[in-house]
The first five atom37 places (N, CA, C, CB, O) and aatype in JSON, in Angstrom:
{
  "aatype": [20, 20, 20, 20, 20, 20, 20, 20, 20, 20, 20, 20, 20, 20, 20, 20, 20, 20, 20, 20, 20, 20, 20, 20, 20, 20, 20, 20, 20, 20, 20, 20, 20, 20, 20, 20, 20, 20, 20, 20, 20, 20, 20, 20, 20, 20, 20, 20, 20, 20, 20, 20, 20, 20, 20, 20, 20, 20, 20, 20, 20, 20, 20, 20, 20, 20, 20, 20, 20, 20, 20, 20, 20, 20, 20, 20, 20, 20, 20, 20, 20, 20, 20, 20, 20, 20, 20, 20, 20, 20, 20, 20, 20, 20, 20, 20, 20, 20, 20, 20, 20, 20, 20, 20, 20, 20, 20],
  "atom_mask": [
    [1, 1, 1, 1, 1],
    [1, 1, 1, 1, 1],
    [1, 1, 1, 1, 1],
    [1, 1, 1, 1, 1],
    [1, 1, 1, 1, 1],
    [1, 1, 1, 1, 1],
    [1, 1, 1, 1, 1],
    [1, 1, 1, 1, 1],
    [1, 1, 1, 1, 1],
    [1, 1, 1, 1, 1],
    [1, 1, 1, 1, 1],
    [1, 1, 1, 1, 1],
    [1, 1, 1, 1, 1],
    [1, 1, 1, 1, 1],
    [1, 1, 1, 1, 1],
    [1, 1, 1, 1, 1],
    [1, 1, 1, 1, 1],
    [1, 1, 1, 1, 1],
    [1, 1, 1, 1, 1],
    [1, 1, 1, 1, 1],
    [1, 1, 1, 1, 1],
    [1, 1, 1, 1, 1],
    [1, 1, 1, 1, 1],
    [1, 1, 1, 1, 1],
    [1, 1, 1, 1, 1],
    [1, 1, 1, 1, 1],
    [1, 1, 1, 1, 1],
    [1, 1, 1, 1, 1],
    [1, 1, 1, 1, 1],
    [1, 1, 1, 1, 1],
    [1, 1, 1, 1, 1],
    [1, 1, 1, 1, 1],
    [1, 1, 1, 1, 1],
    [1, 1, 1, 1, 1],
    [1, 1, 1, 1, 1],
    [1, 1, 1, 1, 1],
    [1, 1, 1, 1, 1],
    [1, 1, 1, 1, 1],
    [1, 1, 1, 1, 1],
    [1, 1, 1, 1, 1],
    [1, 1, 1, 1, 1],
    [1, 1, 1, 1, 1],
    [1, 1, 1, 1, 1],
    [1, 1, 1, 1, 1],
    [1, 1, 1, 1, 1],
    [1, 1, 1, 1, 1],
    [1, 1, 1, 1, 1],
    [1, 1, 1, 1, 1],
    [1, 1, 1, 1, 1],
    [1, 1, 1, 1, 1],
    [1, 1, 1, 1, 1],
    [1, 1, 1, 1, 1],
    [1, 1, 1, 1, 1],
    [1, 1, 1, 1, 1],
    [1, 1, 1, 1, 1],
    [1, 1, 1, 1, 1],
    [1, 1, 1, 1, 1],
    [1, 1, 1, 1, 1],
    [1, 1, 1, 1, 1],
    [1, 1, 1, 1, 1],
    [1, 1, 1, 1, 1],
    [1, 1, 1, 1, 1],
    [1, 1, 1, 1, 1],
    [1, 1, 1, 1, 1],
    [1, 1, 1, 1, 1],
    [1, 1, 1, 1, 1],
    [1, 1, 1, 1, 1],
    [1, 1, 1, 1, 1],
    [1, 1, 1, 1, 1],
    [1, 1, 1, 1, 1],
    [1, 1, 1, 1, 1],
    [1, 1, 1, 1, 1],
    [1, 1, 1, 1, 1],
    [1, 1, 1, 1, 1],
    [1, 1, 1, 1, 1],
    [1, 1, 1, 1, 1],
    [1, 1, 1, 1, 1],
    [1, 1, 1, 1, 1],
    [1, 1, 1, 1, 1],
    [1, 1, 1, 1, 1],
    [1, 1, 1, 1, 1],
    [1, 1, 1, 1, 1],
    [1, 1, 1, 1, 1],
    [1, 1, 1, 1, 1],
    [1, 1, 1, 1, 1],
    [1, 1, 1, 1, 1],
    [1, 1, 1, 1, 1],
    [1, 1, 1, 1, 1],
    [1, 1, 1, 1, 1],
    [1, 1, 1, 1, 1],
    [1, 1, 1, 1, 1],
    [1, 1, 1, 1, 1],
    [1, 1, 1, 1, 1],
    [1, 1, 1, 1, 1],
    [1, 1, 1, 1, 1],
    [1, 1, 1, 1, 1],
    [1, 1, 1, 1, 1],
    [1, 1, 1, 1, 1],
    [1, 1, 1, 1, 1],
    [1, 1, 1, 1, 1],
    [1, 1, 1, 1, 1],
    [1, 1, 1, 1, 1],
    [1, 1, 1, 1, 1],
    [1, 1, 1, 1, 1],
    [1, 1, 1, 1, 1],
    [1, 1, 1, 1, 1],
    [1, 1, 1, 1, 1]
  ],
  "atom_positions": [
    [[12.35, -16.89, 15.09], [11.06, -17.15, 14.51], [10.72, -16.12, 13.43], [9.99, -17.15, 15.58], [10.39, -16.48, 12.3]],
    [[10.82, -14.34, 13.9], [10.96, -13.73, 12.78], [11.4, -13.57, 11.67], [11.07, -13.28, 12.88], [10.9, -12.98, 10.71]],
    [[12.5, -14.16, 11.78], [13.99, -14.61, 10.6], [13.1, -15.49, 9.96], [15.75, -15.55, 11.28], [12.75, -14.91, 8.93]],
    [[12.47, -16.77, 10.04], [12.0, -17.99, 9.25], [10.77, -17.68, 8.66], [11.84, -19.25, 10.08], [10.48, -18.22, 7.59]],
    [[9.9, -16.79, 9.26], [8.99, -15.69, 8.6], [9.02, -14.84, 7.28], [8.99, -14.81, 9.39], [8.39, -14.76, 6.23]],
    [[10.34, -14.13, 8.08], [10.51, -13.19, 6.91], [11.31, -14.09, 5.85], [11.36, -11.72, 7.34], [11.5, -13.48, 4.8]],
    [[11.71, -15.09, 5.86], [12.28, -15.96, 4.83], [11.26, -16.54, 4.08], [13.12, -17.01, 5.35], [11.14, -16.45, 2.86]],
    [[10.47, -17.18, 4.93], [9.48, -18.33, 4.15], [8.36, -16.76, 3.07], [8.09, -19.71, 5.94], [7.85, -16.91, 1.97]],
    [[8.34, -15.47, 3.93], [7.45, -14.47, 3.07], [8.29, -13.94, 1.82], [6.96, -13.12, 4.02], [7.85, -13.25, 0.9]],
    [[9.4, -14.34, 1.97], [10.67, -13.79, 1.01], [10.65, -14.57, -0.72], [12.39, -14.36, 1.98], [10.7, -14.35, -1.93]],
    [[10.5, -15.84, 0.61], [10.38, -16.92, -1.31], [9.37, -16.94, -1.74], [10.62, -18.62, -1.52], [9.2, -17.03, -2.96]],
    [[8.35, -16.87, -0.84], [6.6, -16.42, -1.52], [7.05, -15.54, -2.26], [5.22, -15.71, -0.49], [6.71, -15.71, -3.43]],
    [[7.77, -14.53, -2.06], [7.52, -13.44, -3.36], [8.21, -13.65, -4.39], [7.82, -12.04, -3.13], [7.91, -13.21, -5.5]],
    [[9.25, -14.39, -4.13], [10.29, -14.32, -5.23], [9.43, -15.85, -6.36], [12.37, -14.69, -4.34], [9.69, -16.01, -7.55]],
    [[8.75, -16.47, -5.79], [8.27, -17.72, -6.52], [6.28, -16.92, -7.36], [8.13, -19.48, -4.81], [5.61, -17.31, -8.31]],
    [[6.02, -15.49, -6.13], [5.19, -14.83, -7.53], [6.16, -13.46, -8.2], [3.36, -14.07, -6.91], [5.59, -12.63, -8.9]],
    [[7.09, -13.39, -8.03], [7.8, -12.91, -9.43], [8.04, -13.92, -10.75], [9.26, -12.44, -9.04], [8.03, -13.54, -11.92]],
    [[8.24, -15.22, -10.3], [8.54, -16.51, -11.48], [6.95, -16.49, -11.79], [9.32, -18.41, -10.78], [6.73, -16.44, -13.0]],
    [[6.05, -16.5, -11.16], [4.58, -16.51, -11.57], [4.38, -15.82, -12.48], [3.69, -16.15, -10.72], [3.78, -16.27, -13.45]],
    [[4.75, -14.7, -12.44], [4.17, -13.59, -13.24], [4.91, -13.26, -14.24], [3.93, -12.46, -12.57], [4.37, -12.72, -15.2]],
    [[6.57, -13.53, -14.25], [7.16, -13.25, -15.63], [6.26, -14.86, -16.44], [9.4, -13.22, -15.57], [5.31, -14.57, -17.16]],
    [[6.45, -15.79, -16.36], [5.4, -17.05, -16.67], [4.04, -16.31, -17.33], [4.91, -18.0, -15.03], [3.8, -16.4, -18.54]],
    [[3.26, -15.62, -16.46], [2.01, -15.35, -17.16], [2.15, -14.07, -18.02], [0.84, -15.2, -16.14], [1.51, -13.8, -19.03]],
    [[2.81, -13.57, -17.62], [3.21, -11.99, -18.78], [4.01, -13.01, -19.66], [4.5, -10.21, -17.99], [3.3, -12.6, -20.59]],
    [[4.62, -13.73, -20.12], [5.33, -14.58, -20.92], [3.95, -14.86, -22.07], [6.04, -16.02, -19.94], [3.58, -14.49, -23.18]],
    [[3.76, -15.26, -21.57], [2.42, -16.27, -22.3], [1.92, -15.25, -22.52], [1.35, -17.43, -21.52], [1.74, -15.25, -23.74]],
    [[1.54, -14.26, -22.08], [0.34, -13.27, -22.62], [0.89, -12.4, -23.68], [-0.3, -12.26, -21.42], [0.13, -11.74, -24.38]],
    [[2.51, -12.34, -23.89], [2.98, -11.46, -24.87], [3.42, -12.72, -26.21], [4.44, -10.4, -24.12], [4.15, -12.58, -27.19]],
    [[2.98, -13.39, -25.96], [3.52, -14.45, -26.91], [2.33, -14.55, -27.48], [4.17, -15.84, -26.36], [2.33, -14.9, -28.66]],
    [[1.17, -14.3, -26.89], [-0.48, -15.01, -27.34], [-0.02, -13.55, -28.14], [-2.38, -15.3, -25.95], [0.44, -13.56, -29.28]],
    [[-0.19, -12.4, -27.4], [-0.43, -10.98, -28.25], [0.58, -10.64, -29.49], [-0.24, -9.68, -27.2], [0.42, -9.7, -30.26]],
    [[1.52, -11.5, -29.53], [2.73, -10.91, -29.94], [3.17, -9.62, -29.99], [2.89, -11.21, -30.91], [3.37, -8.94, -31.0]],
    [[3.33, -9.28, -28.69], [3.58, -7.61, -28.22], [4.1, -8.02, -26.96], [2.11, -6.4, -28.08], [3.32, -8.77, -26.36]],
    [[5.63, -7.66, -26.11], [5.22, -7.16, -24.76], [4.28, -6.49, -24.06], [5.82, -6.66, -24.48], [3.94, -5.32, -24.22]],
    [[3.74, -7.52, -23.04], [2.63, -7.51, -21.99], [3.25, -7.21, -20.75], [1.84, -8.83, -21.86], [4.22, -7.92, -20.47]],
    [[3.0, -6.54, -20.14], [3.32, -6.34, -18.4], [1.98, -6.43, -17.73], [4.06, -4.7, -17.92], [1.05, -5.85, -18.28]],
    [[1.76, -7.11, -16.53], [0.95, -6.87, -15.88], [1.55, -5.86, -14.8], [0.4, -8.01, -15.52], [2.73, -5.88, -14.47]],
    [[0.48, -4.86, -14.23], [1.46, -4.07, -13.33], [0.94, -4.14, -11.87], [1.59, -2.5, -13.8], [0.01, -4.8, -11.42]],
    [[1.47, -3.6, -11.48], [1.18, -3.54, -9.62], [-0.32, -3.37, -9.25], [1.99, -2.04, -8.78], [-1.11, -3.98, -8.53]],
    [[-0.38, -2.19, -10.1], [-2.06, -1.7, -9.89], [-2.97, -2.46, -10.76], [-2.38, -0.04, -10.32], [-4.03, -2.31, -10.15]],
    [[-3.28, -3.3, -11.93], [-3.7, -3.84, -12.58], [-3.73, -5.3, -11.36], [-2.99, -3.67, -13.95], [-4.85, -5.65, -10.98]],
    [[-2.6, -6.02, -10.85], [-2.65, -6.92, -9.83], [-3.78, -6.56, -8.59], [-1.2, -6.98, -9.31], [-4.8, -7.13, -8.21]],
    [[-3.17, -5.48, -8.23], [-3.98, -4.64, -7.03], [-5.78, -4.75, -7.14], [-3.49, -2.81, -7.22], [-6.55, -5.31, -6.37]],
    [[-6.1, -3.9, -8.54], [-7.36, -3.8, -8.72], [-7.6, -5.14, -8.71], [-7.79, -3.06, -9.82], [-8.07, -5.5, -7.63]],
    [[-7.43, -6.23, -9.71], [-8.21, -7.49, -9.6], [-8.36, -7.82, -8.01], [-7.42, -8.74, -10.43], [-9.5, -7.71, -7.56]],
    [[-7.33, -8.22, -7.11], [-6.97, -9.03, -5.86], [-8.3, -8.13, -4.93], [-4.94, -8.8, -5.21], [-9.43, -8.61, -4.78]],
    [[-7.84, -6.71, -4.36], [-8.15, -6.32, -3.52], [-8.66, -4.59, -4.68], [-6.94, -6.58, -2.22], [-7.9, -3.83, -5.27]],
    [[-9.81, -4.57, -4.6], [-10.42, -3.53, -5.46], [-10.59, -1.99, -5.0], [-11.72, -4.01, -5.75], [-10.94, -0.98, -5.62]],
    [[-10.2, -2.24, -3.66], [-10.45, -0.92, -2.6], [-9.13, -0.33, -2.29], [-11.19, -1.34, -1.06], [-8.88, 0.8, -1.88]],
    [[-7.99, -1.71, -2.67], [-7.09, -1.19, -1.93], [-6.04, 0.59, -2.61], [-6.17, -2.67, -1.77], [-5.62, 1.61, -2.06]],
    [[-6.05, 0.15, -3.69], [-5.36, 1.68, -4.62], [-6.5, 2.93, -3.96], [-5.62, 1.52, -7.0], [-5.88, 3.78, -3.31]],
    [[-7.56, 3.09, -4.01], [-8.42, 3.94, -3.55], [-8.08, 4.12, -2.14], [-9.74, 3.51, -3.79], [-8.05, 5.32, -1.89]],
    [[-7.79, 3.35, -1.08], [-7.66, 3.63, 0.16], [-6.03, 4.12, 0.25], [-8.13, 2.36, 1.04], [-5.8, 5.1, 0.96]],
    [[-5.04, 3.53, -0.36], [-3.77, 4.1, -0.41], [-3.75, 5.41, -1.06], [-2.89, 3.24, -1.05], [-3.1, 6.28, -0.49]],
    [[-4.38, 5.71, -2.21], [-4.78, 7.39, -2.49], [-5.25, 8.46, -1.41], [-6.0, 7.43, -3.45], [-4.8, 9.6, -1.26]],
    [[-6.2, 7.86, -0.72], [-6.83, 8.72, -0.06], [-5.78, 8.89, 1.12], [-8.28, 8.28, 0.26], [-5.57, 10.03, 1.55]],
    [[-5.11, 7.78, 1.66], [-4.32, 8.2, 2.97], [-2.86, 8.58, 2.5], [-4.26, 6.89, 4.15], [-2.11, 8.99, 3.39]],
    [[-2.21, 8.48, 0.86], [-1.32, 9.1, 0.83], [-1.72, 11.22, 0.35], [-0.47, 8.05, -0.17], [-0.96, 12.19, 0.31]],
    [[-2.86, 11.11, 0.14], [-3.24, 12.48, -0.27], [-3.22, 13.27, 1.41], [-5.0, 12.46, -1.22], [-2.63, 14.3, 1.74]],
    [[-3.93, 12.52, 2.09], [-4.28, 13.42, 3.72], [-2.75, 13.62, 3.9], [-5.21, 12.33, 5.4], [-2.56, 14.71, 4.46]],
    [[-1.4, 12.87, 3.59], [-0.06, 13.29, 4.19], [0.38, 14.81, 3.27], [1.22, 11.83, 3.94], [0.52, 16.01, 3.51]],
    [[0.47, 13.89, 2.16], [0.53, 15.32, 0.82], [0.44, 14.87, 0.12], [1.55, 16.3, 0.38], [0.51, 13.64, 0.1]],
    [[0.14, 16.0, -1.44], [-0.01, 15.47, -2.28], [1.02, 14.89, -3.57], [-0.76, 16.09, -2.42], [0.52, 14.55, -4.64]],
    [[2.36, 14.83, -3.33], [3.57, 14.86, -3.72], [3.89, 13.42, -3.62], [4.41, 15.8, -2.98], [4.83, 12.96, -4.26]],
    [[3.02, 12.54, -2.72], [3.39, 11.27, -2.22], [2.56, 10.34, -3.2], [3.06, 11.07, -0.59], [2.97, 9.26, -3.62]],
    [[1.6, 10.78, -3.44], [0.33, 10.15, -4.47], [0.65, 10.63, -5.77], [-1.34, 10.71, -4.11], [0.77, 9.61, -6.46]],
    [[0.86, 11.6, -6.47], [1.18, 11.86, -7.82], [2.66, 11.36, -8.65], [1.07, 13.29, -7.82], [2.85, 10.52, -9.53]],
    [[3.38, 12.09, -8.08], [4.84, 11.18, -9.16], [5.47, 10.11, -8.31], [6.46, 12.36, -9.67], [6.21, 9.38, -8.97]],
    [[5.36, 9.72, -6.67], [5.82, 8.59, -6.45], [4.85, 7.15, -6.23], [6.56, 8.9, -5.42], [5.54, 6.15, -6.41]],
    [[3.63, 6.88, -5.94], [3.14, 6.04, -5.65], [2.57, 5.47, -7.04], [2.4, 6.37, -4.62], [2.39, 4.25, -7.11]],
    [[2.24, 6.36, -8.26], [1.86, 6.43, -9.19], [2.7, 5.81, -9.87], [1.56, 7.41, -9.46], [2.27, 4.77, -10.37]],
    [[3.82, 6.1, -10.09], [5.24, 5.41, -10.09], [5.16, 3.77, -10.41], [5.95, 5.63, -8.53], [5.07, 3.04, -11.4]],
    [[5.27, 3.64, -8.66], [5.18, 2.7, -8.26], [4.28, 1.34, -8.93], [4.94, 3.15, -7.25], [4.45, 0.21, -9.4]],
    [[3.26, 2.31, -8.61], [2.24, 1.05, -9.37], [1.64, 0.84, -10.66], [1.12, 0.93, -8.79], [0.5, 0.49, -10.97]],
    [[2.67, 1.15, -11.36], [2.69, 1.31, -12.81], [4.01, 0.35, -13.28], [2.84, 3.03, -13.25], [4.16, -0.03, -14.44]],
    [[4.95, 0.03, -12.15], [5.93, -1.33, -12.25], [5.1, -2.58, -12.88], [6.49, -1.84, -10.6], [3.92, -2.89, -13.06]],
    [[6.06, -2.98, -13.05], [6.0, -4.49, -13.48], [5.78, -5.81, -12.22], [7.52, -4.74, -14.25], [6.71, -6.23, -11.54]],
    [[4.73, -6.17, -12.15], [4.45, -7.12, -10.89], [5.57, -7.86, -11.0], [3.08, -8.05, -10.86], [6.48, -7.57, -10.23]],
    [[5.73, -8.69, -11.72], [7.2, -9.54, -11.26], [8.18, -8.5, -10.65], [8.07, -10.32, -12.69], [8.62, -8.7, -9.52]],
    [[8.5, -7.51, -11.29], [9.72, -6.9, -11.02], [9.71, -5.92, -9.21], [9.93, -5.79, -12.55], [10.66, -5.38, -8.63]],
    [[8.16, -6.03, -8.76], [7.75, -5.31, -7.51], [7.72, -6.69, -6.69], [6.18, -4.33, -7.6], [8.34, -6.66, -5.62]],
    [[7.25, -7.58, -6.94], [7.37, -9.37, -6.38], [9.1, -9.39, -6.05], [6.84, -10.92, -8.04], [9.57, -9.68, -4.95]],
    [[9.65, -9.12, -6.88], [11.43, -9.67, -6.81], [12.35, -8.12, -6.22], [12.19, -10.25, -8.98], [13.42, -8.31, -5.65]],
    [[12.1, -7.4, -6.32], [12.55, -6.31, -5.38], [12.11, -6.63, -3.57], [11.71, -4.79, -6.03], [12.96, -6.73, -2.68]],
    [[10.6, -6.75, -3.34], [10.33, -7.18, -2.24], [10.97, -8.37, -1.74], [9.18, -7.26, -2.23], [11.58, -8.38, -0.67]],
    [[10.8, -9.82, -2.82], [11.38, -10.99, -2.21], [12.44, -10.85, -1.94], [11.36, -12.01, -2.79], [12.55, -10.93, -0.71]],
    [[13.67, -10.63, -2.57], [14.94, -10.3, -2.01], [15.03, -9.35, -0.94], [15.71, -9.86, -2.95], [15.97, -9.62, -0.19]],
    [[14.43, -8.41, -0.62], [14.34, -7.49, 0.86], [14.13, -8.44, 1.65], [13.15, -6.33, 1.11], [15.14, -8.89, 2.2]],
    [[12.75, -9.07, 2.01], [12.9, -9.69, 2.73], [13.55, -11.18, 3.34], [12.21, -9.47, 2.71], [13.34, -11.57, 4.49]],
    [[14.35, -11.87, 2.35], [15.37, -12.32, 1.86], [16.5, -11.99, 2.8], [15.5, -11.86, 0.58], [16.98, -12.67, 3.71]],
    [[16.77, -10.92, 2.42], [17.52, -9.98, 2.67], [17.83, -9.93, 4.89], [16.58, -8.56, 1.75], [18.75, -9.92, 5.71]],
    [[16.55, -9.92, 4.83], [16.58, -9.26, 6.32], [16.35, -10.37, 7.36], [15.36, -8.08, 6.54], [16.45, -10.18, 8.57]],
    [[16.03, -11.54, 6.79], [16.31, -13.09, 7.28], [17.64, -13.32, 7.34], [15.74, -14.21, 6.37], [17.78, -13.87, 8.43]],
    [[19.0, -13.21, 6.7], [19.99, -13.53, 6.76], [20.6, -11.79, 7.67], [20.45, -14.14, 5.19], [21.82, -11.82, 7.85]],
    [[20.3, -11.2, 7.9], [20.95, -9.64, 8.0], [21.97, -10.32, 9.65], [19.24, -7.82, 8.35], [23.01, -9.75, 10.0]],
    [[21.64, -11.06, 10.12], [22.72, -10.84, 11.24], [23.34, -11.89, 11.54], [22.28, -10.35, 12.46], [22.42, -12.7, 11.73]],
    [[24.45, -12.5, 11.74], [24.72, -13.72, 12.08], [24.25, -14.56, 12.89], [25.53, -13.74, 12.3], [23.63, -13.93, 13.75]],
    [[24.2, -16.06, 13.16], [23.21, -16.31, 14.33], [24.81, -16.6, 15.1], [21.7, -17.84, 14.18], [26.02, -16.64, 14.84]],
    [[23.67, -16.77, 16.41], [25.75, -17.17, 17.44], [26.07, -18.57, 17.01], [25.81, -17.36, 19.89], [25.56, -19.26, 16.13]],
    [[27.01, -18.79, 17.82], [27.71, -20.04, 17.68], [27.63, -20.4, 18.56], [28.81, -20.2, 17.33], [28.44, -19.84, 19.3]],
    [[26.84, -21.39, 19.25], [26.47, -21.9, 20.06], [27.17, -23.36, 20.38], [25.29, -21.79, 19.83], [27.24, -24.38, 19.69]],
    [[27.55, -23.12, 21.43], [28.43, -25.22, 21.93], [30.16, -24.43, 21.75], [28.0, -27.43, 19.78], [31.11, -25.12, 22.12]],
    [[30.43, -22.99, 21.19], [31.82, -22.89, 20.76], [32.16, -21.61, 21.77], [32.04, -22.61, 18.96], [31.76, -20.45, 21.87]],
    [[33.24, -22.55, 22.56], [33.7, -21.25, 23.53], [34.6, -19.87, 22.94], [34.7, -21.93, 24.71], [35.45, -19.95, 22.06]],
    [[34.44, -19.36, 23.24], [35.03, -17.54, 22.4], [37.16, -17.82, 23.0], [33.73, -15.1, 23.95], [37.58, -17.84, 24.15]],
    [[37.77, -17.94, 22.02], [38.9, -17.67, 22.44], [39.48, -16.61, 22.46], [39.48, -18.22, 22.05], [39.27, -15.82, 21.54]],
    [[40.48, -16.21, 23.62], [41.05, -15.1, 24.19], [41.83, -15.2, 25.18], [40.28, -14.34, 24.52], [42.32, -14.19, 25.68]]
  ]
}
């Protein structure tokens, strides 16, 4: 059941990475400039608290975690943070073989 989970959450992401190269497409074509939308630009619109609450609880660990890596992070390219994730979890739906079931083991 977890396997078909993490699959069906896998192509959700990988189908908003096609979303978003699509709308960064169009938006650098309207501008005639490459456009990226980024992680945190996604973030702020969706959920407006959420970068502020990930600051504050990566600062209480240290402050090394919030300045050059998370910062980093969400300064990616949403498609390209969409399609890193979708394939992980992708990824971890197929990670083990299933048995073979009805087939007796020869030996």
């Amino acid at each position: 059941m977890l396997r078909g989970l993490s699959r069906a959450v896998g192509y959700l992401m990988l189908a908003g990475a096609f979303i978003a190269v699509v709308v960064d497409g169009t938006r650098s074509i309207a501008a005639s400039s490459l456009v990226f939308t980024s992680l945190q630009g996604f973030l702020d619109r969706v959920a407006p608290a959420a970068v502020m609450g990930l600051r504050s609880s990566l600062l209480q660990v240290h402050a090394l975690l919030w300045d050059p890596m998370a910062t980093t992070i969400l300064k990616a390219p949403l498609a390209a943070a969409f399609l890193v994730l979708g394939i992980l979890f992708v990824a971890i739906a197929a990670g083990g073989r299933e048995p073979a079931v009805g087939y007796a083991p020869r030996g």
